[in-house]
N, C-alpha and C positions, 0 to 999 in steps of 0.2 A: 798572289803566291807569296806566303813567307820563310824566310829561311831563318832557323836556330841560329845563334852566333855558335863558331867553332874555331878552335885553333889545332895548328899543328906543332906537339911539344918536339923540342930538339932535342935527338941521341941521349941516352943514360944509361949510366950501370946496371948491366939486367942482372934480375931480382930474380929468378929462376932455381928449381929444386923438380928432385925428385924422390918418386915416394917407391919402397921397396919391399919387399916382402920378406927382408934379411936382417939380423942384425947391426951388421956394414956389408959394403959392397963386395968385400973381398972371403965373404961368407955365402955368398950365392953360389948355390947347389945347379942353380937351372941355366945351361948355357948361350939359351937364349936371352935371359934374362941378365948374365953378367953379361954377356958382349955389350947390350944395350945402356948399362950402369955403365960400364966402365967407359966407355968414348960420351955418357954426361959429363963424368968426370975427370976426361981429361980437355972436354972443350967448355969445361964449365969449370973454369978451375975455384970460383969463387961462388959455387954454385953448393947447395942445400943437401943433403940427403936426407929423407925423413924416412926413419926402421917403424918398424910396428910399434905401435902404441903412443908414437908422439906426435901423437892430434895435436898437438900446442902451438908446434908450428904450422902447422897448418894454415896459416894467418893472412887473410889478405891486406894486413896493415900491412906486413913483413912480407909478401912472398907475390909476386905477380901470376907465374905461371910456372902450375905442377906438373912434371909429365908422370904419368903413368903405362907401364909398361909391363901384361901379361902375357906370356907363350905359353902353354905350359901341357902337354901330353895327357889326353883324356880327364882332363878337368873339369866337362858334364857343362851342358849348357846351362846358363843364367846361375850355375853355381862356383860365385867366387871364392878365389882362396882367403882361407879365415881373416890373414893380415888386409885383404883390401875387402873382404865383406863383411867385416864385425859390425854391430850400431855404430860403435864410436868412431871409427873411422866415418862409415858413411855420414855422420851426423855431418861429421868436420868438412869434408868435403861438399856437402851441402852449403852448408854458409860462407864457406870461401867462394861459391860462385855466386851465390848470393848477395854476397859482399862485392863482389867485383871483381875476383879473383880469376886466372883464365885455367882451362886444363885441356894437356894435349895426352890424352886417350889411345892407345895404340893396342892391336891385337884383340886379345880378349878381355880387355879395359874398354874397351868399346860399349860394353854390357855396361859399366855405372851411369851412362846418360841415363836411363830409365830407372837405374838403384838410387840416383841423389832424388829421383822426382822431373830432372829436367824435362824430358817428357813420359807419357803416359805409357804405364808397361804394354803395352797395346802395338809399340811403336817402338819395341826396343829391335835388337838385331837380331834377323831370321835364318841369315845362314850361317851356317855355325859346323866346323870341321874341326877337332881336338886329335886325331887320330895318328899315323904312324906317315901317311904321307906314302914317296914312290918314287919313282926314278923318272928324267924327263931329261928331255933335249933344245925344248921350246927356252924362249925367254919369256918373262913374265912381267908384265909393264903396267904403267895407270896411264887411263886415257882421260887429260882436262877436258876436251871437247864433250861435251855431255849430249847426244842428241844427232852425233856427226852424219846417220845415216839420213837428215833430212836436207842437207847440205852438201851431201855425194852425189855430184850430177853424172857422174862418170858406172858407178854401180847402180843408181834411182834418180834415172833421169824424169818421171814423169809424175814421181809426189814431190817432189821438193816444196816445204814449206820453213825457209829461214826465219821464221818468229817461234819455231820451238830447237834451235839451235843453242846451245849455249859453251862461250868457247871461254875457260878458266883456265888456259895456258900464262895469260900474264898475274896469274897469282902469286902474292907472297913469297908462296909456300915451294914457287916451281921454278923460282931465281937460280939461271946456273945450273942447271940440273942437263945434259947430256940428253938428246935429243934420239929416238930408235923408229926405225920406220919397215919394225915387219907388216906392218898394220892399212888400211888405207888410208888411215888418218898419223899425222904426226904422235906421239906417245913416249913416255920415258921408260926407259928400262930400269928395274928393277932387281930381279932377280934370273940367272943363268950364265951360264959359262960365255956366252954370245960366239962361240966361236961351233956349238951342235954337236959338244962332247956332252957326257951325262953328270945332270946334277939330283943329288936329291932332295925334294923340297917336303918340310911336313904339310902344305896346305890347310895350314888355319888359319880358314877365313873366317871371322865375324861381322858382317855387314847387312847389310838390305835388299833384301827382294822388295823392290817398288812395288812391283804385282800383285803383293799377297795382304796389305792391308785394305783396310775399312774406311775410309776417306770419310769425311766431313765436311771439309774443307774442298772449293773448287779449285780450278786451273785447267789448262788445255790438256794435262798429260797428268802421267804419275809424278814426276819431278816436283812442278809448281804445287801439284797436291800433297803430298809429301812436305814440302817448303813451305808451305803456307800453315796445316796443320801444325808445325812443329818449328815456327820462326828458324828456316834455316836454308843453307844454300851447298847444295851439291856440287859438290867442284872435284871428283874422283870417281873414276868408275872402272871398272876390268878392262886392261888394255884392249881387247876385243872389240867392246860391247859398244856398240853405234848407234844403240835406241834409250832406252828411257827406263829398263828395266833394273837396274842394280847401282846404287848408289856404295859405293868404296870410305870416298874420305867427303866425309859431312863438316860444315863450318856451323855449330849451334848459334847463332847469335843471340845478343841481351835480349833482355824481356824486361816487363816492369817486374818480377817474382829474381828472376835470375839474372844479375847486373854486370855476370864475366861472360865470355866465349868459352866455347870448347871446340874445339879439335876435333875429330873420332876418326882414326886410320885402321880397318879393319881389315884390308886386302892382304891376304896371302903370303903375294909378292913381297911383305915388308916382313922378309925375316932375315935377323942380324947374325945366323951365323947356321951356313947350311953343313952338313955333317959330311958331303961330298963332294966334289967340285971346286972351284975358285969364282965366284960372282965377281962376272965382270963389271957389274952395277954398283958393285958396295959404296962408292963414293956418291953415288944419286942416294942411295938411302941417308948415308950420313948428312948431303946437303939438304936433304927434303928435312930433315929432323928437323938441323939445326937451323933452318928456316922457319919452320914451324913455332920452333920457342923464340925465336929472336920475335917472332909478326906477334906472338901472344906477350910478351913482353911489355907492358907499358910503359913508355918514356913520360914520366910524373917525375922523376928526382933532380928536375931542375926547374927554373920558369924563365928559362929565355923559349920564348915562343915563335913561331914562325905563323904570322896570323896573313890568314887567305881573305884580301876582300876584291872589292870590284872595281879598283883600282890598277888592277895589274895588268900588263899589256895582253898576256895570252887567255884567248877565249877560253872559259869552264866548257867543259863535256861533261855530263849524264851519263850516270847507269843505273839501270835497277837494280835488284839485288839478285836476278839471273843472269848477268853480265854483258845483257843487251841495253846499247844505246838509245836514249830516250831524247824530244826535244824537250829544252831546257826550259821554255815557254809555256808548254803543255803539264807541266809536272803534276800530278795529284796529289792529295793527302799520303803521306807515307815518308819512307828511308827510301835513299840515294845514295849513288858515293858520284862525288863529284870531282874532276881529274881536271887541273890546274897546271898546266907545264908539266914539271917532275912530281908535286904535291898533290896530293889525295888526303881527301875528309870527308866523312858519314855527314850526310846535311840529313835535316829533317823539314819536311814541307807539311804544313798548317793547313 
């Protein structure tokens, strides 16, 4: 077995921007869309705004991680609005991932993985709600355990199979986030008053029906097929949902074609500013965000390094890139993340 050399670079000024469909921020018409600018910028205070038409910045010399963020009331599926589906825009945002660049995708931004190319239109997002939405009294959550019904001995006691389990609660992304347990499994809330007065939500969601593609690619389930197909890892899914059917929030990972991450948070649940009620969640959205851009942020603008070798007291753990433990002995050809005391780094094995 051989491992790549890796290091892990220390804390930097994040490089972070976002791209808008406005003028400036305080020209947004859509109030989805300004609630979401405006808390970039004010936890971003050194942070980027890119209006229409300046692809310039767009730069993955200059800019780490873009967020994008669409909401926007019967805006027809896979058809974006001009400012983010022009050529030049899409070109831009092509080669900024390209380049190395990372992007965190939100709503009905969710649809550019497929517009830059990252994966094959074939593979873009199948559920798809723009509509007026409704009144409700539930809470609306994301579930990281991906697969929880095969790990509920308590509701299915008698298939349990823990190797298509996949539990993505200690991600990045889910740091600090408020813990809600209408569910049988643990889940974070998102979106409702939590108290069973009425909110109302417009329900657009742009995400994955697992079910309803054409596979290629193997694995035990739709997840791994899905993941495999498409280099990437499902770490979100409908607070509900305890099988294998609907992927929420996708982590795209590098390719040798495409050398940043992206993001893609399509869930419903993730709306910045409901027209009724008080979301007792809004602080899990705002953490979930700004976790999000902080984990796609690369820490490059320094070179003091914190280099990981096998000299250090605390034994390495293994994982694959479904979040299940592997032994460290056994490794095959492929990507790992390998967990060191507090430290973690993408190994690659030969």
């Amino acid at each position: 077995m051989a491992l790549a050399s890796m290091t892990l670079a220390a804390s930097a000024t994040p490089r972070a921007a976002m791209l808008i469909g406005y003028p400036t921020v305080n020209e947004i018409d859509n109030f989805q869309e300004e609630a979401a600018a405006l808390f970039f910028r004010q936890s971003n205070p050194d942070g980027v705004i890119i209006a229409p038409g300046e692809t310039s910045k767009i730069n993955a010399e200059n800019i780490d991680c873009i967020w994008v963020h669409i909401d926007r009331l019967n805006a027809g599926k896979g058809q974006l609005p001009e400012a983010f589906g022009n050529a030049g825009t899409l070109a831009a945002l092509k080669k900024f991932v390209e380049d190395g660049g990372n992007l965190f995708l939100t709503k009905q931004a969710t649809q550019l993985v497929s517009k830059i190319g990252r994966t094959e239109e074939a593979f873009a997002p199948n559920i798809y709600d723009d509509g007026d939405g409704g009144e409700g009294t539930d809470n609306w959550t994301v579930n990281a355990q991906i697969g929880y019904w095969f790990v509920n001995e308590k509701d299915n006691p008698v298939d349990l199979r823990p190797e298509q389990y996949y539990d993505h609660r200690g991600h990045a992304i889910y740091q600090g986030l408020e813990t809600n347990n209408d569910f049988p499994m643990e889940t974070f809330g998102l979106l409702g008053t939590g108290n069973g007065s009425v909110m109302w939500r417009e329900n657009h969601n742009c995400l994955w029906d697992l079910n309803a593609y054409s596979y290629t690619s193997e694995g035990a389930n739709t997840v791994e097929k899905f993941q495999n197909q498409t280099t990437s890892l499902i770490i979100g899914t409908w607070g509900h949902v305890q099988d294998h059917a609907v992927a929420g929030i996708i982590e795209f990972l590098p390719t040798a074609s495409y050398k940043g991450k992206i993001i893609a948070n399509g869930l419903a649940a993730y709306e910045w500013a409901p027209r009724q009620g008080t979301n007792a969640y809004a602080s899990n959205i705002e953490k979930l965000t700004g976790n999000t851009v902080s984990y796609l942020v690369k820490p490059t603008s320094t070179n003091i390094d914190a280099v990981i070798n096998d000299s250090e007291d605390t034994p390495a753990e293994y994982f694959n890139l479904q979040g299940m433990r592997v032994d460290g002995e056994m490794l095959r050809s492929g990507i790992y993340i390998m967990r060191r005391g507090t430290k973690t780094a993408k190994v690659y094995v030969k």
